[in-house]
N, C-alpha and C positions, 0 to 999 in steps of 0.2 A: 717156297718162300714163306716166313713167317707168318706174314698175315692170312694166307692160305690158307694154313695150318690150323687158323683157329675158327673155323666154321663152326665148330661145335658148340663153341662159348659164346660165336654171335647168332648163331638161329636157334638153340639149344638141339643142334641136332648130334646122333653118333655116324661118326665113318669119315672118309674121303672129303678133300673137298670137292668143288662143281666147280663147272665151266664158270672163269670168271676173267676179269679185265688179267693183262697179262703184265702181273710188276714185275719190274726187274729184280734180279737175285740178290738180296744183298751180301749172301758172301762174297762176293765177286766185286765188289767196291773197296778199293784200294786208292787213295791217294796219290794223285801226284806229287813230283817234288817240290820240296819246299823250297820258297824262296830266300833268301838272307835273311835271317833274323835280326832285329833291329832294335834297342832299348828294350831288351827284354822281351818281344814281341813277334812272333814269327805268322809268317800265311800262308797258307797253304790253297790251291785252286782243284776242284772238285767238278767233275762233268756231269752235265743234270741225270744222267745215268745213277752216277752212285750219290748224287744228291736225293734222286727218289727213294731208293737201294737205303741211305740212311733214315729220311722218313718213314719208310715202311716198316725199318728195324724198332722205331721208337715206337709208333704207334699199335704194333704187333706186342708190345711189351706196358702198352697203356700207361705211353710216356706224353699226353697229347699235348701238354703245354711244350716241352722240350719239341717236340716235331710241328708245333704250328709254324715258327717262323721257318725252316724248311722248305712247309708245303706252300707257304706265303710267297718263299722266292721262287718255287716253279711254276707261277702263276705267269710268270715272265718267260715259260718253255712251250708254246702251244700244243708240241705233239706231245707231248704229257699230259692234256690238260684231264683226258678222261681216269690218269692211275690216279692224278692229285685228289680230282672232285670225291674220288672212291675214298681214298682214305681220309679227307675233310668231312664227307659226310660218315662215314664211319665213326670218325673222331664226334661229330657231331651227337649221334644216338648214344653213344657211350656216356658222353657227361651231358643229358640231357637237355639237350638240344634237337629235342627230335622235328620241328616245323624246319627248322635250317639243313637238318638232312633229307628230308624229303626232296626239298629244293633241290637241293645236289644231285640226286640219285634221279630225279624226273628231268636234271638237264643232261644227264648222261645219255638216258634213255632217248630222249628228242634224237640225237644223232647214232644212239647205239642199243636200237630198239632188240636187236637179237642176244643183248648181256645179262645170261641166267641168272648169276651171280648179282648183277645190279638189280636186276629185277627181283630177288627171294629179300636184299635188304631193302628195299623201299618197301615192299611187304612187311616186312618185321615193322617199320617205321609205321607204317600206316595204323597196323595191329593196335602199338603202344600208343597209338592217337584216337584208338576207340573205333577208326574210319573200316569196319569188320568186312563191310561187301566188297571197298574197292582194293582193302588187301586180297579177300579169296578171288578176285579178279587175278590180281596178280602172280599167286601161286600158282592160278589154273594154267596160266600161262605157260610159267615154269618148268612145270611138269612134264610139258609136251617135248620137252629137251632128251634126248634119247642119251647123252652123258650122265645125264645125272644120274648120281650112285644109288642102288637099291636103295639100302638103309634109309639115306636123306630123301629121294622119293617118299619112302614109304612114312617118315616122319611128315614131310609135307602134307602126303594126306589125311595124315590126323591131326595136323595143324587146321587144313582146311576145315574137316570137320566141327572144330573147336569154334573155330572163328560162324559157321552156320549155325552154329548152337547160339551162338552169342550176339549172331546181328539182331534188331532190333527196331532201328529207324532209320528209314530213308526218304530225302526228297528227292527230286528232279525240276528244276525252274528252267524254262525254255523260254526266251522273247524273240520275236523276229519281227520283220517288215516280208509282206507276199507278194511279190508281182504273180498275176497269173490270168492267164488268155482265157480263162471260162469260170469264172466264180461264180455262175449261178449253175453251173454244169448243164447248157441250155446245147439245143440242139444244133449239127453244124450247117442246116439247112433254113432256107426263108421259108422251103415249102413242104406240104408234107402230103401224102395221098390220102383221103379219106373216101370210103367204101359205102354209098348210096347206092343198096340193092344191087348189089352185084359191078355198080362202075366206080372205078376208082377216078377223084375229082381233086383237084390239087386244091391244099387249103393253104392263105397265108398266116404264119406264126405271130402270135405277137412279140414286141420287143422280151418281156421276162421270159417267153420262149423259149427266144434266141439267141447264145452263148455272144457273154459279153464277158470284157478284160478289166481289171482296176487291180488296186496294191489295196491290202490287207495289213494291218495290225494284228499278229497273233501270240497264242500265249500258250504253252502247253506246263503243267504240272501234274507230277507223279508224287503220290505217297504210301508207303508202306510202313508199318506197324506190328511185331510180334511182341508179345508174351505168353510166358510160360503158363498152360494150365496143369502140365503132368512133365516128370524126365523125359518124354516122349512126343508131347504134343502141345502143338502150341495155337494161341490163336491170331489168327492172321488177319488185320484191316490193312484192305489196299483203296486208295480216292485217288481216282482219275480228274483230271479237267481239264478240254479242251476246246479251243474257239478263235475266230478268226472274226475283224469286226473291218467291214470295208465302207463308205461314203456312201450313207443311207443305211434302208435297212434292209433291202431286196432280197443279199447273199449273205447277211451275217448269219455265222452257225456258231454256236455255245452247245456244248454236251458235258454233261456231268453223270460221274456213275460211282457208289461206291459198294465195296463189297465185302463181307466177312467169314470166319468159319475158319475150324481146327486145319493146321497144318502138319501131321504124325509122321514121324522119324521111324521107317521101317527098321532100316539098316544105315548102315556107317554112309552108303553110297544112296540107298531108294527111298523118297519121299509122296508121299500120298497127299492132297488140299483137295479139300470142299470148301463151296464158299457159295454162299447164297447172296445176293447184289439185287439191286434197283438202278435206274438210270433215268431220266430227263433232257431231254435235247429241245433246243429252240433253233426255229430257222426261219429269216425273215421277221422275227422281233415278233413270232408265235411259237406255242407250244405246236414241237412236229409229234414226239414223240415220249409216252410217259409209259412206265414199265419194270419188271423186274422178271427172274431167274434164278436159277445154280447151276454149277459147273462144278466139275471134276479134274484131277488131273495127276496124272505121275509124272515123276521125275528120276530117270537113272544116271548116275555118277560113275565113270566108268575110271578106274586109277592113271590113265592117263592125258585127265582133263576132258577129255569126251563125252558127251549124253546127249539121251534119248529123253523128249517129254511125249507125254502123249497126252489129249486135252477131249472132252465132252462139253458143251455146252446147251442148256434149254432155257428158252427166256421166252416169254408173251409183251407183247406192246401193242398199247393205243395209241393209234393215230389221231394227230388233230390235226389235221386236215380232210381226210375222209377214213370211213368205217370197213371200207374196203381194203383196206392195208392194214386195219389189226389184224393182228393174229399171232401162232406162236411161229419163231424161228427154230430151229435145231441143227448143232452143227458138231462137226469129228476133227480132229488134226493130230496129224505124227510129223514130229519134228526130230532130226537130229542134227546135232554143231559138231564141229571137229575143229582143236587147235590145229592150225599149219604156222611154219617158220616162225615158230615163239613169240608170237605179236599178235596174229589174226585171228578170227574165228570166222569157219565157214561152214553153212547151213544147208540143208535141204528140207523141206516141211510142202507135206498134201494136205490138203482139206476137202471136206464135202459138204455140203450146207439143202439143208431141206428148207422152203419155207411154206408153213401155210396158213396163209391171213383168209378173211370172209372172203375176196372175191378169187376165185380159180383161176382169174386173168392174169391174178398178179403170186402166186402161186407157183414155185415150180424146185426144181434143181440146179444144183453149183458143185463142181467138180473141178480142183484147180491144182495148183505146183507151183511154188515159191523160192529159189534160191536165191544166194547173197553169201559176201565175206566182208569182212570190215576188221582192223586195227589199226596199229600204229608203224606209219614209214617213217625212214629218216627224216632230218629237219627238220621237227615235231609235228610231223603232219599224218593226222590220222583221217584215212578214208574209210569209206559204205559203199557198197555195190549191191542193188538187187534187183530181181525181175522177177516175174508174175504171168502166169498166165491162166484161163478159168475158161468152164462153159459151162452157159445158163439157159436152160429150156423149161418152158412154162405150161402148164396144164393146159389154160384154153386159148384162145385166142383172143384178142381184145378188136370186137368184129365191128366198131369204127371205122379201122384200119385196114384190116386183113382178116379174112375165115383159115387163115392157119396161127397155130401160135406162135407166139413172138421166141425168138433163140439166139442167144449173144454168144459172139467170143468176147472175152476181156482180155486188156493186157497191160500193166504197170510195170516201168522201170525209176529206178530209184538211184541217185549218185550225192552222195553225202561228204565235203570237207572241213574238215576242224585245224582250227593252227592251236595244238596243245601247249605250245610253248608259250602263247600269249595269255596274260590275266588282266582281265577290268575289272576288279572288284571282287574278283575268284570266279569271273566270268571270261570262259573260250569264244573267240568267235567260230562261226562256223556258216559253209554256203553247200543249200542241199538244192535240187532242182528231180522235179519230181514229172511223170509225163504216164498220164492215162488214158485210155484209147476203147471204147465199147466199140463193134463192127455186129451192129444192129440187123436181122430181117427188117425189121419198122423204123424208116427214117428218121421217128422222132426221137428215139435212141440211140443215133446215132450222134456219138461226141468224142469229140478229143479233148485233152486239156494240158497245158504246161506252165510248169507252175515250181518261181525260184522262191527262194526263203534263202536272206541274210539274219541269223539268229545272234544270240548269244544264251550260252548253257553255261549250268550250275548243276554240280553231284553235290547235298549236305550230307 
């Protein structure tokens, strides 16, 4: 098919085309017969087959005014509606109009999330809109398509590259409303055992204890920042901030962190970041925690959308609340994603985390495993799935309690929905419901918590 044909002149790539919406052939459109002609005037009736078959011939030949009314009357064909939007939005990026093809190409995608071809142009769109992270989002994508042709693969990944050269800035604005069964993460017990000379004597908790429910106002914001200090290396500010403000001050948490340091371009594919950070956290309307760190980390790019990061972390904090909980933490993690079915990405990531503050009680080991997948289903409905689980053993004992040390399992599951299809302002909404669970030696550790967020999200 002609427009097929011309991959090359709309990604600038060489070779074959890709897997793409299936138009119909336009040599194969032939006219029915005509009816009587009448005062000079004759009509002829045309079946939206080779009504599309003509559109695609004209817009193939970047005829777009001659094929807009065309594509206009198969607006009135449903099962046409995803060749139309292709080549409206095509038509669209060609005579610049690229926010109008976006549109097109992210309403195809809502119901036709597995269309390589839709997906490599809303990429180009994106590109020409400066939007660098959320096009190489969508190459990566792409890529994992096992059609697609070397050649254009392999332009792809230097496409990608181009565009990681090139990102720059980004935000992330998150707003939500929290319901959640433990906001002050209090224990699931009225009572607890405490250790007088060797008898254990049930004590009662007091209310900020013991785990109590309320709704939340929360806010999350992500920023990133690169520029160029060398062809190679760049330097990287990333500010965090998160926080959650509920009726009083009891369980309100605000944390703030920002971080800096070269990001160097090994290869086309491996990348190396340092980054030296501070942080601030408040909880209950005091300072919990004030502090700073560095961290490490690689990152491998593998040609088929896949990679490996691997992450070091060392940071020291003071407590305000007590002196016994400074101290430094240190922590490791190996991650890797894997595109599946052209839409998702699916993770597997270990960690292990030392920590050691002044008191030995509170001192100990973390050894965990975290999977999850998340993209985009039909209907424009993109899902998260993840789970967690972790074990924590501590130096000494905390001999209140017990003459052995305290030793937790952890365990967090995570389920996250987005309707992509909907905008408020260039805000999605989205309902995540989040559920953690410590199974504590020491009762007073011991907690569950479940806990919804109705949000709305924002990519700048």
């Amino acid at each position: 098919m002609r427009l097929m044909r011309t991959l090359m002149a709309v990604l600038g790539l060489a070779g074959a085309a890709c897997a793409s919406p299936a138009l119909a052939d336009p040599a194969s459109a032939t006219p029915s017969a005509a009816t009587p002609c009448s005062g000079g005037t004759c009509s002829y009736q045309v079946t939206p087959e080779q009504l599309l078959a003509e559109a695609d011939r004209l817009v193939s030949l970047h005829l777009f005014a001659e094929a807009a009314p065309l594509l206009k009357a198969l607006e009135a064909v449903p099962q046409f509606s995803m060749e139309r939007r292709f080549l409206q939005g095509y038509s669209a990026v060609e005579t610049g109009h690229v926010d109008e093809a976006i549109a097109l190409f992210r309403a195809i995608l809502v119901d036709h999330p597995e269309q390589t071809r839709v997906r490599l142009e809303l990429a180009r769109a994106l590109e020409m809109k400066g939007k660098y992270g959320s096009a190489d989002h969508h190459f990566r994508l792409a890529q994992e398509d096992r059609n697609l042709p070397a050649d254009i693969a392999l332009s792809v990944r230097a496409t990608r590259g181009v565009l990681r050269d090139r990102r720059s800035f980004g935000l992330t604005l998150d707003l939500g409303l929290a319901p959640d069964t433990n906001i002050n993460n209090g224990a699931n017990t009225d009572t607890v055992d405490v250790n007088f000379g060797g008898f254990l004597l049930p004590l009662t908790l007091n209310k900020d204890a013991r785990k109590r429910s309320g709704i939340g106002q929360s806010a999350n914001i992500s920023t990133t920042y690169r520029t160029h200090l060398s062809s190679k290396t760049k330097l990287l500010i990333d500010g965090d901030f998160q926080g959650v403000n509920y009726k009083g001050k009891v369980a309100d948490d605000f944390a703030l962190q920002l971080a800096a340091g070269p990001e160097i371009t090994l290869t086309d594919s491996d990348t190396i970041t340092m980054q030296g950070f501070g942080f601030q956290r408040w909880y209950a309307g005091k300072s919990a925690s004030t502090g700073g760190g560095a961290r490490l980390g690689y990152q491998h790019d593998y040609e088929n959308g896949n990679r490996i990061g691997l992450s070091v972390d060392g940071r020291y904090s003071a407590s305000g609340f007590s002196s016994s909980y400074s101290g430094w933490s240190l922590s490791a993690q190996a991650a890797y994603e894997r595109v599946v079915a052209r839409s998702m990405i699916a993770y597997v990531a270990v960690f292990g985390r030392r920590e050691l503050v002044n008191s030995k009680s509170y001192s100990g080991n973390e050894i965990g495993l975290n999977v999850g997948i998340g993209g985009d289903l039909p209907k424009g409905v993109s899902i998260g799935v993840s789970a967690g689980v972790s074990h924590a053993g501590y130096d000494a004992p905390v001999l209140i309690f017990s003459n052995d040390p305290r030793k937790d399992w952890r365990y967090n599951a995570r389920v996250q929905l987005g309707l992509r299809s909907v905008r408020i302002w260039g805000f999605s909404p989205s309902l995540t419901y989040n559920y953690n669970r410590v199974d504590s030696s020491l009762g007073l550790y011991r907690t569950d918590r479940h806990r919804v967020r109705f949000g709305l999200m924002r990519y700048f």
